[in-house]
N, C-alpha and C positions, 0 to 999 in steps of 0.2 A: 068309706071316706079315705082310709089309710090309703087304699088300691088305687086311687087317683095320683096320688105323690108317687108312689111308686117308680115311676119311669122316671123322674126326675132325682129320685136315690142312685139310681144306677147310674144315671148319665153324670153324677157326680161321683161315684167311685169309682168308674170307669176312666173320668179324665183324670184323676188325682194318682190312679194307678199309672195311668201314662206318663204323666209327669214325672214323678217320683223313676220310675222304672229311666225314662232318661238321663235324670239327672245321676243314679246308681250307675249309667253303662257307661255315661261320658266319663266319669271318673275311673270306672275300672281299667276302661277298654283305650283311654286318650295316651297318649306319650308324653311326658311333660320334659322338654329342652329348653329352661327359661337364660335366656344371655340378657345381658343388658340393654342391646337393640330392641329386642324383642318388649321388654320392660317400659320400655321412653314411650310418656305418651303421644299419640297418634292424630293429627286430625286434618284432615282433606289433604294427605300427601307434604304438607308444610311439615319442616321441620320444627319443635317447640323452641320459642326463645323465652326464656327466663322462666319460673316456679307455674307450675299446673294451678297452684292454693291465692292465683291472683283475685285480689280484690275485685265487684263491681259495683258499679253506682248504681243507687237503691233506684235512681230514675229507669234502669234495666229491668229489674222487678215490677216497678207501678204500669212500666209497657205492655211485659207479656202478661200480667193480671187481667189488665183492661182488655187486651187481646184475645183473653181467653172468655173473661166478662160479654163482650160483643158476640163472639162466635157461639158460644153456646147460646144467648137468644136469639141469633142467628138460624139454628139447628127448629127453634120453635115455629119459624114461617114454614118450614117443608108439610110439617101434619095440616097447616091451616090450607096451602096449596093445591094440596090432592084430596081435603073435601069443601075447596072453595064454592064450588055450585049449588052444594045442600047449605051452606051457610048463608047464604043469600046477604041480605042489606046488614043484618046483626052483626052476621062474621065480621064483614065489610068492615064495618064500625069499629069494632072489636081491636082490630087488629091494626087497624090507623091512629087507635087510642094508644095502643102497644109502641109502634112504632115512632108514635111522637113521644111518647115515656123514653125512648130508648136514644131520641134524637137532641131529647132536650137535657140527656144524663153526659151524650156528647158532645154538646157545647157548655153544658157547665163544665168539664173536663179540658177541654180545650181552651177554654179563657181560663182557668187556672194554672197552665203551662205544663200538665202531666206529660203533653203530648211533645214535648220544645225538647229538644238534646243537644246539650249545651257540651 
């Protein structure tokens, strides 16, 4: 039984050894010249205006939740797609039941104004 897991032992001390072994060589082998330019943070070529530790509005947060909420049941049509023809009428069913659960969690969301950016 043990001989089964086996190759999944290794493939874990094997990446762990990689890792580790990287993250040892960056640090021996890197240069470090930190200037102050070098330090300011960075994002898509703009220059920063005022403090990195800006506040947002929790309405930022309940977006990319739901965002993430959607898309990950999102990710559950693909397995029912590629064995759609063995599932036949049931699948069918199934997954229209799915989708109205998932359709009517979107418009309870949207008449409560999660969705409105004010």
């Amino acid at each position: 039984m043990i001989n089964s897991y086996l190759p999944i032992l290794v493939i874990f001390l094997v990446s762990a050894f990689i890792g580790v072994a990287i993250i040892v060589l960056s640090t021996v082998v890197a240069r470090r010249n930190p200037t102050p330019v070098k330090l300011m943070p960075y994002e898509c070529g703009m220059d920063p205006i005022g403090s990195a530790r800006r506040r947002f509005s929790v309405r930022f947060f309940v977006i990319g939740m739901l965002f993430i909420v959607f898309d990950i049941e999102l990710i559950f049509l693909f397995p029912w797609a590629a064995i759609y023809d063995k599932l036949m009428l049931f699948g069918f069913v199934e997954m229209l039941v799915f989708v109205l659960v998932l359709l009517v969690g979107l418009i309870y969301v949207w008449k409560k104004g999660a969705l409105q950016w004010e």
